[in-house]
SEMAR-835646 format. One record per residue: residue number from 0; residue in three letters; z, y, x of N, C-alpha, C in turn. Coordinates in steps of 0.05 Angstrom, whole numbers, plus 5000, padded with zeros to 4 digits. Example, Ala and Ser with C-alpha at 12.3 -4.5 7.8 and 13.67 -1.06 7.14 Angstrom:
<sites>
- 0,ALA,5156,4886,5264,5156,4910,5246,5156,4934,5264 .
- 1,SER,5142,4955,5257,5143,4979,5273,5157,5001,5258 .
</sites>
This chain:
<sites>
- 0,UNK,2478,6789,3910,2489,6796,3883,2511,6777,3875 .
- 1,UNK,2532,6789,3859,2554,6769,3852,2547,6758,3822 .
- 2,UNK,2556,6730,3821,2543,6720,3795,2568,6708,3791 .
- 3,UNK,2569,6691,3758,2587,6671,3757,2567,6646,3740 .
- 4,UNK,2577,6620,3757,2559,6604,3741,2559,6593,3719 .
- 5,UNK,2551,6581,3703,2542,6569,3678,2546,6537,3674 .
- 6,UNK,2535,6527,3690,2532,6502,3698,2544,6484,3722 .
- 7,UNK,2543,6460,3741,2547,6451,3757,2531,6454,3778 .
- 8,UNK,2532,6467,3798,2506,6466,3817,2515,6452,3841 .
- 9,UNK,2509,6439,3858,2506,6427,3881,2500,6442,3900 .
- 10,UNK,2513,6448,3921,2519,6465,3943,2521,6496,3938 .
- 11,UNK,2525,6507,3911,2532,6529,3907,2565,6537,3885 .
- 12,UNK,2568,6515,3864,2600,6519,3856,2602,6497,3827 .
- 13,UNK,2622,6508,3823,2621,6485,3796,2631,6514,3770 .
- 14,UNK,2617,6500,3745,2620,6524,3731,2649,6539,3720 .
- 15,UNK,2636,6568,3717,2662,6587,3715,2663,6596,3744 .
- 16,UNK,2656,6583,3772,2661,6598,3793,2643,6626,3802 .
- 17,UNK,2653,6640,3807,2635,6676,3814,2634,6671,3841 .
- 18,UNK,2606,6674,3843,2604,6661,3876,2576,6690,3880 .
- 19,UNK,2570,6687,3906,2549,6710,3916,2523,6696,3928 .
- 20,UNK,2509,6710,3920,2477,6690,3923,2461,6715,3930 .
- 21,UNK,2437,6705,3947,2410,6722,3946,2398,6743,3920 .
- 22,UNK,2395,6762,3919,2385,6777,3886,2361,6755,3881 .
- 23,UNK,2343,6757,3900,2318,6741,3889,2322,6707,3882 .
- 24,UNK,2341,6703,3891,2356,6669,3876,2364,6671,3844 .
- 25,UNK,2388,6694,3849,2398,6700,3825,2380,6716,3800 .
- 26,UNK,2365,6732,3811,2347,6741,3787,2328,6723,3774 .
- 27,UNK,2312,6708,3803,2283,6697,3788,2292,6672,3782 .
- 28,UNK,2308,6650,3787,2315,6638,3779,2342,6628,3769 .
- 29,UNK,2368,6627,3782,2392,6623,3769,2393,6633,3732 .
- 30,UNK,2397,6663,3742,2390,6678,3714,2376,6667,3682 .
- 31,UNK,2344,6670,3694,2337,6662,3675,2333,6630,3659 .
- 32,UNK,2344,6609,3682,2347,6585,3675,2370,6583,3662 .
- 33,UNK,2388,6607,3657,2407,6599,3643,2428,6578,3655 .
- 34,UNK,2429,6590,3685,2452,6581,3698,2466,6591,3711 .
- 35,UNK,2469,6624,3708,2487,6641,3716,2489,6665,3704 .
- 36,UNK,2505,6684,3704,2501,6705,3694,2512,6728,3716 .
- 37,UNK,2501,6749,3713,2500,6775,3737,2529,6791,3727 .
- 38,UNK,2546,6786,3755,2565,6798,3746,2566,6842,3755 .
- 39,UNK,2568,6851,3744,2569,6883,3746,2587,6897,3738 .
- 40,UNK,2594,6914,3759,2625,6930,3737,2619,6941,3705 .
- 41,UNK,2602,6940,3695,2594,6950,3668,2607,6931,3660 .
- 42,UNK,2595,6899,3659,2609,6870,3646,2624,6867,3654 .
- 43,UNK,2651,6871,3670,2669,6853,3684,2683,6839,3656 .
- 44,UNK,2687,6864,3639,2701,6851,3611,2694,6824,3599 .
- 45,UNK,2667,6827,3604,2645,6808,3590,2650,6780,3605 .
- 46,UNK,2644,6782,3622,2651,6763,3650,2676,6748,3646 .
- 47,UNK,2696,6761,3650,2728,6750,3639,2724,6727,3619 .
- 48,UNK,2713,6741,3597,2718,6727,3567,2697,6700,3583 .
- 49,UNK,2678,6701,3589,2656,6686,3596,2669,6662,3605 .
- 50,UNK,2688,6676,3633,2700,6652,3646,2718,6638,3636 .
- 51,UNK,2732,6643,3618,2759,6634,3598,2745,6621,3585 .
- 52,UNK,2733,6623,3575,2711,6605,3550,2705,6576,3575 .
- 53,UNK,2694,6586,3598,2682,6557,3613,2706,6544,3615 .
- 54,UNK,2729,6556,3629,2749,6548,3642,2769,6524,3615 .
- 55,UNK,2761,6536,3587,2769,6523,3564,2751,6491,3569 .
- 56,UNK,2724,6494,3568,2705,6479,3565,2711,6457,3584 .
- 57,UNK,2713,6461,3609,2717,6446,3638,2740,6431,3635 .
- 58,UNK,2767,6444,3618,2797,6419,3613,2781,6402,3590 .
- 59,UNK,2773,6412,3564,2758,6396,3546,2753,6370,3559 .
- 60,UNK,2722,6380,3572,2713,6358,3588,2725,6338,3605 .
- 61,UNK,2741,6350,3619,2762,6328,3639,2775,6313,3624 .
- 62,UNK,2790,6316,3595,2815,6299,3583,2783,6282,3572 .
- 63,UNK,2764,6289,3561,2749,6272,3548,2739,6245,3566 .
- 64,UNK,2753,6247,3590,2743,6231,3612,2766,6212,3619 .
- 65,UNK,2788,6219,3607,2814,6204,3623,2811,6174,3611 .
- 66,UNK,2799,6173,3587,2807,6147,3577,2797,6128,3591 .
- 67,UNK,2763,6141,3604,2743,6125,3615,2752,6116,3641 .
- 68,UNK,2768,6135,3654,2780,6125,3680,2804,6107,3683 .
- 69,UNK,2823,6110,3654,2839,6088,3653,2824,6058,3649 .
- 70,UNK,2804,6063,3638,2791,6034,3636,2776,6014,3658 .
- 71,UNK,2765,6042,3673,2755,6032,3696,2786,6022,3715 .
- 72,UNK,2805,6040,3717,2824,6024,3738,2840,5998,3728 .
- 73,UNK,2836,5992,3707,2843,5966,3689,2821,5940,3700 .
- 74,UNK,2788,5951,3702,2774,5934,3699,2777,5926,3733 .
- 75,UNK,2765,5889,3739,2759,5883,3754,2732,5862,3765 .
- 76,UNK,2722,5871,3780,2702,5850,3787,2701,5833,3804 .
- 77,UNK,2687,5802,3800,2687,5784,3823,2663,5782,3824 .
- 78,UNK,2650,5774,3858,2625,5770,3871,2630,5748,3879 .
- 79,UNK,2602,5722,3880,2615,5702,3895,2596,5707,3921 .
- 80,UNK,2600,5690,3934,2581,5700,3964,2586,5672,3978 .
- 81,UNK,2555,5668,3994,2555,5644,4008,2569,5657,4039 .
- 82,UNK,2592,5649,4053,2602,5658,4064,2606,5648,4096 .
- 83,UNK,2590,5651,4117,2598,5634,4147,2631,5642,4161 .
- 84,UNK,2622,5637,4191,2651,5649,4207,2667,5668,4200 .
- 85,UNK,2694,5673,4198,2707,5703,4198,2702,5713,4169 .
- 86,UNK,2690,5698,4156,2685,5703,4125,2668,5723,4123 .
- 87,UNK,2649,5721,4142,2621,5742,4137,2607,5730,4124 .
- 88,UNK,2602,5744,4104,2580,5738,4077,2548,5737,4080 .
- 89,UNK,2539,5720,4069,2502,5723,4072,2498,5739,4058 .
- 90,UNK,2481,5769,4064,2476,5776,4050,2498,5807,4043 .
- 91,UNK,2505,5820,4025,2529,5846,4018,2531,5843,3981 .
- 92,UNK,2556,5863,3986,2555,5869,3955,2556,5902,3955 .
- 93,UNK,2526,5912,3953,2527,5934,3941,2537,5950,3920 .
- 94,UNK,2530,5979,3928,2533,5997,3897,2521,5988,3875 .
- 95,UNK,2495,5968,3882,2481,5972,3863,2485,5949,3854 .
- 96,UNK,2494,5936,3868,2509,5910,3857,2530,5911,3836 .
- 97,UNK,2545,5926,3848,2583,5942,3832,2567,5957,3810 .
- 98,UNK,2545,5971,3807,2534,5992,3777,2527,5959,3767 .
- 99,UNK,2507,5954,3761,2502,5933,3760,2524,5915,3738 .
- 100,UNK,2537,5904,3745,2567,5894,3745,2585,5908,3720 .
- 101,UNK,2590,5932,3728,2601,5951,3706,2578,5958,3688 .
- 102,UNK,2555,5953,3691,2535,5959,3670,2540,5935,3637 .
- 103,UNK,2541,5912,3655,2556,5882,3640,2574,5886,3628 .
- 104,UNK,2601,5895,3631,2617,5910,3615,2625,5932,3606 .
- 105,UNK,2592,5942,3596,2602,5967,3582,2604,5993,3595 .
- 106,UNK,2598,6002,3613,2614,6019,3637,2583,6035,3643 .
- 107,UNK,2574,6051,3635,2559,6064,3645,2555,6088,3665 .
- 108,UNK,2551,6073,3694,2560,6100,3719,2530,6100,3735 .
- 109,UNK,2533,6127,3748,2509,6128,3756,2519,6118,3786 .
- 110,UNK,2500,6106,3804,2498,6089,3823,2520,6109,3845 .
- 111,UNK,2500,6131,3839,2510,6155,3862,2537,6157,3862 .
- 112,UNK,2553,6155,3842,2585,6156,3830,2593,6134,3842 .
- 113,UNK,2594,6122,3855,2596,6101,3866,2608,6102,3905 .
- 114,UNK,2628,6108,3903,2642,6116,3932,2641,6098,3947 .
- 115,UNK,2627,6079,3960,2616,6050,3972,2601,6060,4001 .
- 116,UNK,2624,6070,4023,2609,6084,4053,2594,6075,4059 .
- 117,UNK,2594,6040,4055,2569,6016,4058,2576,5994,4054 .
- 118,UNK,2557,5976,4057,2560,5957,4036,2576,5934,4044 .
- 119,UNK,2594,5923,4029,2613,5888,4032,2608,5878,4050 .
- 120,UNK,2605,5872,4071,2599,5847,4081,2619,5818,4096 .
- 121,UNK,2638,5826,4073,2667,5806,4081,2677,5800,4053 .
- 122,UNK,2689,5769,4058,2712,5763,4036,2730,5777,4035 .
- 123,UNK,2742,5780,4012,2773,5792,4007,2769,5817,3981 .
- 124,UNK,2788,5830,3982,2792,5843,3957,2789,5880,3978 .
- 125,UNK,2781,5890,3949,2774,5913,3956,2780,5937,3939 .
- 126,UNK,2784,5959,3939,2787,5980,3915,2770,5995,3921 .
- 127,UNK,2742,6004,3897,2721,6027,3917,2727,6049,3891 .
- 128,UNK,2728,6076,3901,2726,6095,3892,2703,6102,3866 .
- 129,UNK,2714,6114,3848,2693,6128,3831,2693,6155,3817 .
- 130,UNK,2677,6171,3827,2679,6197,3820,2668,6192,3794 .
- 131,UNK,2682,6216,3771,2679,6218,3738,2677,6238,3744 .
- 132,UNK,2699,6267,3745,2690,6290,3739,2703,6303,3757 .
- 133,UNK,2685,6317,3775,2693,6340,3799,2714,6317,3808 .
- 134,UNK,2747,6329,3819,2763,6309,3841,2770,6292,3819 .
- 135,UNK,2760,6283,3791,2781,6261,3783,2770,6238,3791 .
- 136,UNK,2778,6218,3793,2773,6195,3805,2780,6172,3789 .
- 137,UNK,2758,6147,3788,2775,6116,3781,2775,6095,3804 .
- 138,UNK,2793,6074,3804,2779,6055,3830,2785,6034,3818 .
- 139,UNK,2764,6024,3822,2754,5994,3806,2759,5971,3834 .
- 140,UNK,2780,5956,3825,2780,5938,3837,2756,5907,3844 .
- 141,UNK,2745,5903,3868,2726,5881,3872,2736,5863,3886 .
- 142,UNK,2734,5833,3890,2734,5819,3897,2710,5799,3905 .
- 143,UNK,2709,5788,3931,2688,5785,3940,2697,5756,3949 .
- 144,UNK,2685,5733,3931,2702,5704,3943,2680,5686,3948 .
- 145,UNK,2687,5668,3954,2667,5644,3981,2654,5629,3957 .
- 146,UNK,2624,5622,3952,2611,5611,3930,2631,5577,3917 .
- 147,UNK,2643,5572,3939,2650,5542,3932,2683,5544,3923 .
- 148,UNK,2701,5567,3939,2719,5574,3923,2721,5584,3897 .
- 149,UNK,2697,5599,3881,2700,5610,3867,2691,5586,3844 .
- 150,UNK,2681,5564,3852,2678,5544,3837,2697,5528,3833 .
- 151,UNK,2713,5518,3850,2741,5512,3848,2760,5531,3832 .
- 152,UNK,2762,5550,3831,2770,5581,3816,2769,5570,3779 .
- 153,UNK,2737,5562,3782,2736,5565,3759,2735,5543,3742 .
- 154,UNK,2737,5516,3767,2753,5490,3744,2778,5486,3747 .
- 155,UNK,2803,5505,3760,2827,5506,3756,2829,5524,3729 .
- 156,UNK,2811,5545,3720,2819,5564,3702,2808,5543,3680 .
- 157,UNK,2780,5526,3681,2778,5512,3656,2802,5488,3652 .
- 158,UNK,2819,5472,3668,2829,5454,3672,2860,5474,3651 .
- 159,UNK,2863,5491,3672,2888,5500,3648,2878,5515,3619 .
- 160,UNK,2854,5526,3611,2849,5527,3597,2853,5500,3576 .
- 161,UNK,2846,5486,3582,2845,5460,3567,2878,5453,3558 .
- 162,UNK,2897,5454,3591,2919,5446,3574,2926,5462,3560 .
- 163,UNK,2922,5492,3559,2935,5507,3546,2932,5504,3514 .
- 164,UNK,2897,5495,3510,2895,5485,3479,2903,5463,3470 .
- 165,UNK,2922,5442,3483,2927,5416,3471,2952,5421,3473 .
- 166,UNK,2965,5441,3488,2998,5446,3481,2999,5461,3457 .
- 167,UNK,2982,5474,3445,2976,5496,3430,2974,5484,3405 .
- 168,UNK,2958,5458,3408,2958,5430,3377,2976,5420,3376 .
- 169,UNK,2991,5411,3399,3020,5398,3400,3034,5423,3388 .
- 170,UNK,3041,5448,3389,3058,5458,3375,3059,5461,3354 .
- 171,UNK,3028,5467,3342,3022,5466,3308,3027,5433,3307 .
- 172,UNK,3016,5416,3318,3031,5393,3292,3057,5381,3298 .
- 173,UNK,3080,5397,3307,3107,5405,3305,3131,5416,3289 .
- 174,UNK,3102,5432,3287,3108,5452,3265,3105,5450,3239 .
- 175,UNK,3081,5430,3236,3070,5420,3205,3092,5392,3200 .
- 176,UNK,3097,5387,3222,3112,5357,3217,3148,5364,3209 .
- 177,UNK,3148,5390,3223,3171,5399,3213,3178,5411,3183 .
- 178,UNK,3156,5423,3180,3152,5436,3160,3153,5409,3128 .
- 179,UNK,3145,5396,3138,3140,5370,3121,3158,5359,3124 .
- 180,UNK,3176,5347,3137,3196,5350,3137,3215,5360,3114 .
- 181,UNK,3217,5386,3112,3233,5407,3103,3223,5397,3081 .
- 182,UNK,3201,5408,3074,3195,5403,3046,3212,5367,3027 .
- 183,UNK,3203,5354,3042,3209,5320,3033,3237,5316,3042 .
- 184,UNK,3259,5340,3049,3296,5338,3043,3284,5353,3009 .
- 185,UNK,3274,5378,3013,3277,5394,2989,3271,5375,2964 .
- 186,UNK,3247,5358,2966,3244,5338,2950,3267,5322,2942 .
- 187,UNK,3282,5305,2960,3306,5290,2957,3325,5300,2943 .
- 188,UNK,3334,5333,2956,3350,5343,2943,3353,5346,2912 .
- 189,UNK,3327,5360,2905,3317,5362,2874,3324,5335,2863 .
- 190,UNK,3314,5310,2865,3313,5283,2858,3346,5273,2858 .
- 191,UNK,3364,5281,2880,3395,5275,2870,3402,5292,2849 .
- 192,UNK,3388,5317,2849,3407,5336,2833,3404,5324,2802 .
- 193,UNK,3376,5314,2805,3368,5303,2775,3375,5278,2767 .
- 194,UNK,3384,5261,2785,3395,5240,2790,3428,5246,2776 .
- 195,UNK,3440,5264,2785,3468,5263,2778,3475,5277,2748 .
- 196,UNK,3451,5302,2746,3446,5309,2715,3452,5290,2692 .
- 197,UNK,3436,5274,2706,3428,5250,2685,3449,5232,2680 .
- 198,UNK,3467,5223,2701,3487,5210,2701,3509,5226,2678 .
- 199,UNK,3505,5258,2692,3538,5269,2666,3531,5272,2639 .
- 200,UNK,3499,5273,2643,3492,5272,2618,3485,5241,2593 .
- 201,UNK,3490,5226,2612,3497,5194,2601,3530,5190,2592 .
- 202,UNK,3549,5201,2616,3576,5195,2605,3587,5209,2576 .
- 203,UNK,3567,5242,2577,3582,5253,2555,3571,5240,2531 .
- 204,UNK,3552,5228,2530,3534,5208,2506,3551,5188,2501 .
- 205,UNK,3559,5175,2524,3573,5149,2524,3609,5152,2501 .
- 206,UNK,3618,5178,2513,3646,5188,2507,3643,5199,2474 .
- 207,UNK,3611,5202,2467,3606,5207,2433,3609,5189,2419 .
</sites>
Protein backbone atom coordinates (compact mmCIF):
# COMPACT_ATOMS: atom_id res chain seq x y z
CA UNK A 1 0.00 0.00 0.00
CA UNK A 2 1.23 3.58 -0.73
CA UNK A 3 1.32 5.88 2.28
CA UNK A 4 2.83 9.25 3.05
CA UNK A 5 4.51 9.74 6.31
CA UNK A 6 3.83 11.86 9.28
CA UNK A 7 6.80 11.63 11.18
CA UNK A 8 10.63 10.69 10.93
CA UNK A 9 11.07 6.99 10.61
CA UNK A 10 14.36 5.17 10.44
CA UNK A 11 14.82 2.94 7.54
CA UNK A 12 11.59 3.86 5.96
CA UNK A 13 11.65 8.06 5.02
CA UNK A 14 11.60 11.26 6.57
CA UNK A 15 8.27 13.09 6.80
CA UNK A 16 6.10 14.30 3.86
CA UNK A 17 7.81 11.30 1.90
CA UNK A 18 5.01 8.76 0.05
CA UNK A 19 6.84 5.73 0.23
CA UNK A 20 5.19 1.85 -0.17
CA UNK A 21 4.97 -0.47 2.71
CA UNK A 22 3.31 -3.90 3.58
CA UNK A 23 -0.86 -3.25 4.09
CA UNK A 24 -0.45 -5.11 7.40
CA UNK A 25 2.56 -2.53 8.48
CA UNK A 26 0.61 0.28 7.18
CA UNK A 27 -2.84 -0.52 8.57
CA UNK A 28 -2.17 -2.11 12.01
CA UNK A 29 0.38 -0.01 12.86
CA UNK A 30 1.93 3.06 10.88
CA UNK A 31 -1.77 4.29 10.49
CA UNK A 32 -3.11 4.13 13.58
CA UNK A 33 0.03 5.37 15.52
CA UNK A 34 -0.46 8.33 13.74
CA UNK A 35 2.49 8.06 11.56
CA UNK A 36 1.26 7.84 8.22
CA UNK A 37 -1.60 8.30 6.32
CA UNK A 38 -3.08 5.84 3.37
CA UNK A 39 -2.69 7.38 0.28
CA UNK A 40 -5.85 6.50 -2.40
CA UNK A 41 -7.04 8.05 -5.53
CA UNK A 42 -10.19 9.24 -3.59
CA UNK A 43 -7.51 11.52 -1.27
CA UNK A 44 -4.85 12.35 -3.59
CA UNK A 45 -6.30 16.00 -3.09
CA UNK A 46 -6.12 15.46 0.51
CA UNK A 47 -2.66 14.05 0.38
CA UNK A 48 -1.20 17.13 -1.63
CA UNK A 49 -2.50 19.64 0.93
CA UNK A 50 -1.15 17.10 3.66
CA UNK A 51 2.29 17.19 2.09
CA UNK A 52 2.60 21.04 1.63
CA UNK A 53 1.60 21.53 5.14
CA UNK A 54 4.75 18.92 6.23
CA UNK A 55 6.96 20.19 3.58
CA UNK A 56 6.04 23.94 5.31
CA UNK A 57 6.72 22.37 8.79
CA UNK A 58 10.25 20.56 7.78
CA UNK A 59 11.87 24.40 6.39
CA UNK A 60 10.22 25.77 9.83
CA UNK A 61 12.15 23.27 11.63
CA UNK A 62 15.50 23.47 9.75
CA UNK A 63 15.89 27.53 9.97
CA UNK A 64 14.89 26.95 13.76
CA UNK A 65 18.12 24.98 13.83
CA UNK A 66 20.64 27.26 11.98
CA UNK A 67 21.44 29.34 14.90
CA UNK A 68 22.30 26.17 16.89
CA UNK A 69 24.68 25.07 14.26
CA UNK A 70 26.31 28.40 13.92
CA UNK A 71 27.16 28.11 17.54
CA UNK A 72 28.33 24.81 17.55
CA UNK A 73 30.86 25.68 14.54
CA UNK A 74 32.06 28.80 16.65
CA UNK A 75 32.47 26.55 19.74
CA UNK A 76 35.70 24.69 20.62
CA UNK A 77 36.98 22.10 22.84
CA UNK A 78 40.25 21.12 24.52
CA UNK A 79 41.19 17.54 26.06
CA UNK A 80 44.27 17.18 27.89
CA UNK A 81 45.73 13.64 27.66
CA UNK A 82 48.67 11.89 29.28
CA UNK A 83 50.47 11.27 26.07
CA UNK A 84 53.65 8.45 25.19
CA UNK A 85 55.56 7.90 21.64
CA UNK A 86 54.13 9.39 18.31
CA UNK A 87 51.77 11.27 20.62
CA UNK A 88 49.60 8.27 21.40
CA UNK A 89 47.41 9.09 24.16
CA UNK A 90 46.60 6.89 27.42
CA UNK A 91 43.56 6.18 27.19
CA UNK A 92 40.79 8.23 23.97
CA UNK A 93 38.61 11.03 23.73
CA UNK A 94 35.24 9.82 23.06
CA UNK A 95 31.72 10.77 21.93
CA UNK A 96 30.87 10.62 25.17
CA UNK A 97 33.55 12.51 26.18
CA UNK A 98 32.81 15.43 23.21
CA UNK A 99 28.59 15.18 24.59
CA UNK A 100 29.84 15.42 27.78
CA UNK A 101 31.96 18.60 27.04
CA UNK A 102 29.23 20.41 25.01
CA UNK A 103 26.85 19.44 27.81
CA UNK A 104 29.32 22.15 30.01
CA UNK A 105 28.54 24.67 27.63
CA UNK A 106 25.18 24.65 27.12
CA UNK A 107 24.93 22.46 24.02
CA UNK A 108 22.52 19.81 24.39
CA UNK A 109 23.25 16.79 21.73
CA UNK A 110 22.37 13.45 21.84
CA UNK A 111 25.53 11.15 21.97
CA UNK A 112 24.33 9.35 18.76
CA UNK A 113 24.59 12.93 16.85
CA UNK A 114 27.87 12.68 17.31
CA UNK A 115 29.86 11.67 13.90
CA UNK A 116 33.08 10.20 15.91
CA UNK A 117 33.92 6.65 13.44
CA UNK A 118 36.05 6.03 16.72
CA UNK A 119 37.55 7.22 19.26
CA UNK A 120 40.91 9.93 19.56
CA UNK A 121 43.66 8.23 20.21
CA UNK A 122 46.30 10.98 19.13
CA UNK A 123 47.38 14.57 19.80
CA UNK A 124 46.48 17.27 17.46
CA UNK A 125 43.41 19.05 16.37
CA UNK A 126 40.43 17.61 14.92
CA UNK A 127 36.93 18.68 13.34
CA UNK A 128 34.09 15.89 14.18
CA UNK A 129 30.89 16.10 12.53
CA UNK A 130 27.41 16.78 13.94
CA UNK A 131 24.23 15.88 12.61
CA UNK A 132 21.16 18.55 13.73
CA UNK A 133 18.57 17.97 11.22
CA UNK A 134 18.39 15.35 8.35
CA UNK A 135 21.86 16.50 5.99
CA UNK A 136 22.36 19.75 8.04
CA UNK A 137 25.38 19.53 9.77
CA UNK A 138 27.80 21.40 12.57
CA UNK A 139 31.54 20.52 13.19
CA UNK A 140 32.79 21.31 16.38
CA UNK A 141 36.22 21.77 16.51
CA UNK A 142 38.54 19.45 19.33
CA UNK A 143 41.75 19.56 20.33
CA UNK A 144 43.51 16.95 21.99
CA UNK A 145 46.90 18.29 23.85
CA UNK A 146 49.72 16.53 26.05
CA UNK A 147 48.67 16.95 30.01
CA UNK A 148 52.00 18.98 30.68
CA UNK A 149 51.64 21.16 27.56
CA UNK A 150 48.37 22.13 28.35
CA UNK A 151 49.68 23.27 31.70
CA UNK A 152 52.25 25.33 30.24
CA UNK A 153 49.17 26.58 27.91
CA UNK A 154 47.64 27.69 30.74
CA UNK A 155 50.41 29.70 32.70
CA UNK A 156 51.26 31.50 29.43
CA UNK A 157 47.44 32.46 29.16
CA UNK A 158 47.45 33.39 33.06
CA UNK A 159 50.97 35.22 32.71
CA UNK A 160 49.47 37.44 29.82
CA UNK A 161 46.41 37.64 31.42
CA UNK A 162 48.08 39.40 34.19
CA UNK A 163 49.98 41.77 31.95
CA UNK A 164 47.11 42.54 30.18
CA UNK A 165 45.45 43.87 33.57
CA UNK A 166 48.40 46.06 34.71
CA UNK A 167 48.67 47.67 31.17
CA UNK A 168 44.98 48.16 31.55
CA UNK A 169 45.74 50.26 35.22
CA UNK A 170 48.61 51.86 33.58
CA UNK A 171 46.20 53.26 31.05
CA UNK A 172 43.46 54.38 33.44
CA UNK A 173 45.94 56.14 35.66
CA UNK A 174 47.08 58.02 32.40
CA UNK A 175 44.14 58.90 31.85
CA UNK A 176 43.07 60.20 35.36
CA UNK A 177 46.51 61.93 35.52
CA UNK A 178 45.75 63.49 32.33
CA UNK A 179 42.54 64.30 33.04
CA UNK A 180 43.78 66.12 36.23
CA UNK A 181 45.90 67.62 34.56
CA UNK A 182 43.35 69.37 32.32
CA UNK A 183 41.34 70.16 34.96
CA UNK A 184 44.35 72.14 37.20
CA UNK A 185 45.33 74.41 33.47
CA UNK A 186 41.38 75.03 33.60
CA UNK A 187 41.91 76.01 37.25
CA UNK A 188 44.96 78.38 36.40
CA UNK A 189 43.23 79.68 33.62
CA UNK A 190 40.04 80.83 35.67
CA UNK A 191 42.57 82.24 38.48
CA UNK A 192 44.53 84.58 35.65
CA UNK A 193 41.32 85.56 34.21
CA UNK A 194 40.35 86.75 37.73
CA UNK A 195 43.61 87.86 38.36
CA UNK A 196 43.54 90.42 35.46
CA UNK A 197 39.72 91.38 36.18
CA UNK A 198 40.84 92.59 39.19
CA UNK A 199 43.75 94.43 38.01
CA UNK A 200 41.32 96.64 35.26
CA UNK A 201 39.14 96.80 37.74
CA UNK A 202 41.75 98.53 40.26
CA UNK A 203 43.09 100.96 37.46
CA UNK A 204 39.56 102.21 36.58
CA UNK A 205 39.13 102.97 40.59
CA UNK A 206 42.55 104.31 40.64
CA UNK A 207 41.72 106.86 37.33
CA UNK A 208 38.31 107.93 39.72
Amino acid sequence: MKIILKEDLENLGRKGDIIEVAAGYGRNYLIPKKLALEVTFSNQKMIEIERLALKKIIEQERLSFQELIQNLNEASLAFRRKAGEKDVIFGSVSSSDIKDALDKLGFEIDRKKILLDEPIKRLGNYTIPIKIYHDDRAEIKVEVVKEEEAKEKKGVAEKKSLEEKSKEKEEVKNQEKEEADVEVKKEQKAKNKEEILDKKKSTRESKK
